[in-house]
C-alpha positions in Angstrom: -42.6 -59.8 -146.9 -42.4 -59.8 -143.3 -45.2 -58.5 -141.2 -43.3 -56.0 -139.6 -42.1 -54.9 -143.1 -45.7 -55.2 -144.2 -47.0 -53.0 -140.9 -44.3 -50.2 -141.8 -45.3 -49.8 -145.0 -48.9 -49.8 -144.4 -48.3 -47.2 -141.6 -46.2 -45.4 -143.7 -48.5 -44.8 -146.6 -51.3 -43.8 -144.7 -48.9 -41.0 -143.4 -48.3 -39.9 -146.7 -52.0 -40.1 -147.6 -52.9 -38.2 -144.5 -50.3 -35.3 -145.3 -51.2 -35.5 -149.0 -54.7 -34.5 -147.5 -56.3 -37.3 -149.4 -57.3 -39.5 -146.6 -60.1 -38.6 -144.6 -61.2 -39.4 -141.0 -62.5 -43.1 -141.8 -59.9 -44.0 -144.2 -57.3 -43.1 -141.5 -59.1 -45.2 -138.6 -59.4 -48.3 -141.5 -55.4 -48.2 -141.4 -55.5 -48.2 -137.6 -57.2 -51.2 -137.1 -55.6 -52.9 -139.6 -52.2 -52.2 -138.1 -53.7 -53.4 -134.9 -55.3 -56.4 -135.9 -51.6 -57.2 -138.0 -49.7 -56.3 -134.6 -52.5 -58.5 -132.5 -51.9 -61.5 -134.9 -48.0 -61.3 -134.7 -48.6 -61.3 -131.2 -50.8 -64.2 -130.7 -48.5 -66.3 -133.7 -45.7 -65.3 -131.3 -47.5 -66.2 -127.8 -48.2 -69.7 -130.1 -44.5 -70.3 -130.7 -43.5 -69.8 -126.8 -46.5 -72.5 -126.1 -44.7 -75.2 -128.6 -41.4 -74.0 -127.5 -42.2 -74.9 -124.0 -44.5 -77.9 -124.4 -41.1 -79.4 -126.2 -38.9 -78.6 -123.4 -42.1 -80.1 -120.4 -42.2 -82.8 -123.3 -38.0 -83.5 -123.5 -37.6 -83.4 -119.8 -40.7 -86.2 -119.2 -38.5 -88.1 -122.2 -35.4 -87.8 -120.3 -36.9 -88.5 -117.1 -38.4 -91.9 -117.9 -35.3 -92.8 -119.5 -33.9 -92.5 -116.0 -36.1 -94.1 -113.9 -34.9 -97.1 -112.6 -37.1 -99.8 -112.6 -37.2 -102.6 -109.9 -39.4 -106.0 -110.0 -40.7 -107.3 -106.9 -42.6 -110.2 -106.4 -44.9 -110.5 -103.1 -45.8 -114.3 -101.8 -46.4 -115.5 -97.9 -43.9 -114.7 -96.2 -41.2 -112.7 -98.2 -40.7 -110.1 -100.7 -37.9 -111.1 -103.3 -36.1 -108.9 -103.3 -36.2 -107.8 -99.6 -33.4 -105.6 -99.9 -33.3 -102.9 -102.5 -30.6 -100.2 -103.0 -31.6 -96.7 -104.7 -29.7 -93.4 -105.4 -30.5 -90.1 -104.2 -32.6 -88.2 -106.5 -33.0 -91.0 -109.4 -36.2 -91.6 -110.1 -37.8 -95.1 -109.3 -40.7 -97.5 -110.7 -41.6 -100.5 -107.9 -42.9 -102.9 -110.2 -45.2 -105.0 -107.5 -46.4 -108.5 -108.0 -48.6 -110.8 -105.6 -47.9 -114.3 -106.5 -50.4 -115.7 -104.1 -53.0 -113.4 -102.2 -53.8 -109.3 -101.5 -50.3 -108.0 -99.8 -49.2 -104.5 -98.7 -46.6 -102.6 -98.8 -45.5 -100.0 -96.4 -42.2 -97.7 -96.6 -43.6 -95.0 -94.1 -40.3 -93.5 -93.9 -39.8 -92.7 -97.7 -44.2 -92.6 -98.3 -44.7 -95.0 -100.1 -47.3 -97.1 -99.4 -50.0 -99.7 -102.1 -51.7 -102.5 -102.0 -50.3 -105.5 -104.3 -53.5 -107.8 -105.4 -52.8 -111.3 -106.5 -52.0 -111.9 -110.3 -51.8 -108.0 -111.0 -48.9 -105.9 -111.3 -49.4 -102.8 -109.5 -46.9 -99.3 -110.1 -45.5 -96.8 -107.6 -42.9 -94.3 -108.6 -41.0 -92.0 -106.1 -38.0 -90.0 -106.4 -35.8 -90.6 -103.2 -34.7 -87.4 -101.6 -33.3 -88.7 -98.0 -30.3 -90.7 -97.6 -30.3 -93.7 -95.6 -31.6 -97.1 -94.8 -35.6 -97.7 -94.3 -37.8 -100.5 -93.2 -40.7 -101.6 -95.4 -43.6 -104.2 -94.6 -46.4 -105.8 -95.7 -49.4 -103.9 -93.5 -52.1 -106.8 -94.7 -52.0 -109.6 -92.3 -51.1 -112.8 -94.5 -51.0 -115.2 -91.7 -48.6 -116.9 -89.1 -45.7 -115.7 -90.5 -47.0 -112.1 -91.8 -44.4 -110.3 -89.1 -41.8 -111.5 -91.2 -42.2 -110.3 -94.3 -40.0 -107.3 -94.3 -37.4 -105.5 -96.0 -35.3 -102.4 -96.3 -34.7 -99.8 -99.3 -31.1 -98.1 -99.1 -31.1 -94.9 -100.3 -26.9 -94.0 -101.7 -25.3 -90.6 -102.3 
């Protein structure tokens, strides 16, 4: 039986008691809290079900987003960054997969924010999600030697 069925008739019986006289005072109260306590417990099973309902949808929506993202490799040695030129879409989420192959690098995209450092031998993660359209410089901002100034690049962001 449901417990809104089971409420009713619990309710309803302690009506009919009550105007059969044979209830008293506490008997009557006993039925009022039980009704309460069934109606607090629907509530809270039904304030439960909204919680998994939603922690599926957060949960579906992470799932779909990762499936999305778009993940780029990018290897850092003196003097380049391979690739140097990356093209992105508008609003697709990215992964920059960094790798030093030889000492600590940087990398700088101040225009778009991102910005890590890449230590030798370790891949290092930076997602971002690229909301501007257009073409934007990035560098490496930790001097490498003679030819550090030319280790550049550009990320093109596409309707």
């Amino acid at each position: 039986m449901k417990l809104r069925e089971s409420l009713f008739l619990m309710l309803s019986l302690a009506v009919a008691a009550l105007i059969a006289g044979t209830v008293g005072g506490y008997a009557l109260a006993q039925a009022k809290d039980r009704i309460i306590q069934a109606q607090e417990k629907e509530q809270a099973i039904q304030a439960q079900e909204k919680d998994r309902i939603i922690l599926a949808q957060e949960k579906a929506q992470v799932i779909q987003a990762q499936e999305k993202e778009r993940v780029i490799q990018i290897k850092a040695k003196r003097f380049e960054y391979t690739p140097n030129t990356i093209t992105v879409k508008k609003g697709v989420p990215v992964v920059l997969e960094f790798t030093s192959l030889d000492r600590l690098h940087g990398f700088n995209c101040s225009e778009l924010g991102i910005r890590t450092d890449i230590p030798p031998k370790k891949m290092t993660q930076v997602r971002f999600v690229p909301q501007k359209v257009g073409t934007f410089p990035f560098i490496c901002d930790i001097f490498c030697g003679t030819h550090h100034a030319d280790m550049s690049g550009t990320i093109t962001v596409t309707e």
